[in-house]
Short mmCIF file of the C-alpha atoms (twelve columns), coordinates in Angstrom:
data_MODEL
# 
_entry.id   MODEL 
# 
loop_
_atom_site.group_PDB 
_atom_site.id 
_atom_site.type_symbol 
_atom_site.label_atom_id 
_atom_site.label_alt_id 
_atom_site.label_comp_id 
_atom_site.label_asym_id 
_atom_site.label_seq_id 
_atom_site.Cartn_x 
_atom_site.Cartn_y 
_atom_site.Cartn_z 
_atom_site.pdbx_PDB_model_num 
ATOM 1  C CA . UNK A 1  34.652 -5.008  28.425 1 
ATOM 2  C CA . UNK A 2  32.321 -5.633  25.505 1 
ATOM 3  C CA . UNK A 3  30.013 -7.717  23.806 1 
ATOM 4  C CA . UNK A 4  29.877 -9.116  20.255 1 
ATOM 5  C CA . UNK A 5  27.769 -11.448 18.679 1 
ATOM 6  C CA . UNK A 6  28.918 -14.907 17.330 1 
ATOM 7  C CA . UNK A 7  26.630 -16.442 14.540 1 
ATOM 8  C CA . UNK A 8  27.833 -19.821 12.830 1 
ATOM 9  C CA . UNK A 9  31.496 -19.552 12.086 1 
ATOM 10 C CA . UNK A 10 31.959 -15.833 12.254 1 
ATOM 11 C CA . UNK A 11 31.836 -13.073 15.207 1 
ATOM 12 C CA . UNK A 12 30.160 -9.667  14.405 1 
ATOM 13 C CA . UNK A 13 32.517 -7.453  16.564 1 
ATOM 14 C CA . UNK A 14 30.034 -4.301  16.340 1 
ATOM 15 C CA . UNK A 15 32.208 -1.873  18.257 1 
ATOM 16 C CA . UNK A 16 35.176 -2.567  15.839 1 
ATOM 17 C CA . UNK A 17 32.622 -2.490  13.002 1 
ATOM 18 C CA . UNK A 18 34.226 -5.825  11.527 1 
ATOM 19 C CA . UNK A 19 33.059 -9.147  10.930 1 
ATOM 20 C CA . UNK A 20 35.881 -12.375 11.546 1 
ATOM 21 C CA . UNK A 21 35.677 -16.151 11.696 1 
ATOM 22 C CA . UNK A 22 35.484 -17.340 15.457 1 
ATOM 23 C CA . UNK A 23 38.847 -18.994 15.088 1 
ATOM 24 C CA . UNK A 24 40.640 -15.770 13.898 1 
ATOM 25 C CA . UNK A 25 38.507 -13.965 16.217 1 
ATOM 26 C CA . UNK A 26 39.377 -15.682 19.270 1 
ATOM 27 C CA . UNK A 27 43.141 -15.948 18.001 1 
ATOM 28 C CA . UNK A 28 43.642 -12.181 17.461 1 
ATOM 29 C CA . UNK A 29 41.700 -10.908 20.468 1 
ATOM 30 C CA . UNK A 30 41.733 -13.257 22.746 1 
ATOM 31 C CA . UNK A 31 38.464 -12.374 24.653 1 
ATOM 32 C CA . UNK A 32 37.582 -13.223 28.187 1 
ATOM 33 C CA . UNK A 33 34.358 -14.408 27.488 1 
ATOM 34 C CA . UNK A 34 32.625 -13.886 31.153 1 
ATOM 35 C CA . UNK A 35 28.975 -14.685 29.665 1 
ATOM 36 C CA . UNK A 36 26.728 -16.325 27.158 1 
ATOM 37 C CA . UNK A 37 23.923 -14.699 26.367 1 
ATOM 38 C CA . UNK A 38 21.287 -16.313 23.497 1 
ATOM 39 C CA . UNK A 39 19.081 -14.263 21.523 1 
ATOM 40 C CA . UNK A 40 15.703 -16.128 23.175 1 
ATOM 41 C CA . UNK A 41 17.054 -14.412 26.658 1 
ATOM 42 C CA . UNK A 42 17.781 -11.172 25.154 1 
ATOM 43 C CA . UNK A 43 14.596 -10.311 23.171 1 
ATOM 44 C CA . UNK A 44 12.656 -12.305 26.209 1 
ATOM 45 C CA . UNK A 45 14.861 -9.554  28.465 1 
ATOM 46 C CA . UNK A 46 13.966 -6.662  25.959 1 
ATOM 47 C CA . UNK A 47 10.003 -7.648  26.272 1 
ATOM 48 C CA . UNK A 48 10.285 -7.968  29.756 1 
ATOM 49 C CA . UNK A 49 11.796 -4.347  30.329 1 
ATOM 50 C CA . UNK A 50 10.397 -2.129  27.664 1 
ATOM 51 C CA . UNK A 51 8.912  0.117   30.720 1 
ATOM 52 C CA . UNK A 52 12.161 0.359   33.024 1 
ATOM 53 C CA . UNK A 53 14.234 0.926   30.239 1 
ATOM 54 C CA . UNK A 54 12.695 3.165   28.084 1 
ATOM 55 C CA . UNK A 55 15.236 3.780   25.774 1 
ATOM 56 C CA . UNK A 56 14.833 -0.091  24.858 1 
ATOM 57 C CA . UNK A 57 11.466 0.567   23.534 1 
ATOM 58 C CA . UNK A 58 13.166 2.935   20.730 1 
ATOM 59 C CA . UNK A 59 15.875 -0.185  19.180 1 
ATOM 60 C CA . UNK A 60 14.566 -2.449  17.030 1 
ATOM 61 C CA . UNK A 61 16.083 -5.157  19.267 1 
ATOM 62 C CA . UNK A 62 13.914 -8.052  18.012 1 
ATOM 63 C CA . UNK A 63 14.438 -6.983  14.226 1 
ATOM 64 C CA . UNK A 64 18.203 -6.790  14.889 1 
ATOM 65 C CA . UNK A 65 18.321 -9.871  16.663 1 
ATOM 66 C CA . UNK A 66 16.333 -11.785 13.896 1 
ATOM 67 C CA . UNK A 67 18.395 -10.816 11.208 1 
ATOM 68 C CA . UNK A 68 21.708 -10.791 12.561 1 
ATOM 69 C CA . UNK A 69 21.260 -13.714 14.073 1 
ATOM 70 C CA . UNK A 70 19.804 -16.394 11.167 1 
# 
């Protein structure tokens, strides 16, 4: 189990290191998709928890997030 990040038409499969359109995405891999996450809830999640995650506070989550997600 794994995440990856859709943006427009594409999915950024970070673990694979590859970037596909959703439609071959989801045709190749078939994921389970258990959960939606948006960015708003994850950088709202990364602010929330910078001091009971520590390790959090070192990732440029927001910058990531911003520019990987456009």
């Amino acid at each position: 189990m794994h995440s990856f990040i859709e943006r427009d038409d594409d999915v950024i499969e970070i673990t694979a290191n590859i970037i596909l359109s959703k439609d071959d995405y989801y045709r190749l891999l078939k994921p389970d998709v258990l959960t939606r996450v948006t960015k708003d809830e994850i950088i709202n999640f990364y602010l929330d928890n910078q001091e009971k995650y520590p390790i959090i506070g070192k990732i440029p989550i927001v910058q990531l997030l911003e520019n990987i997600m456009k």
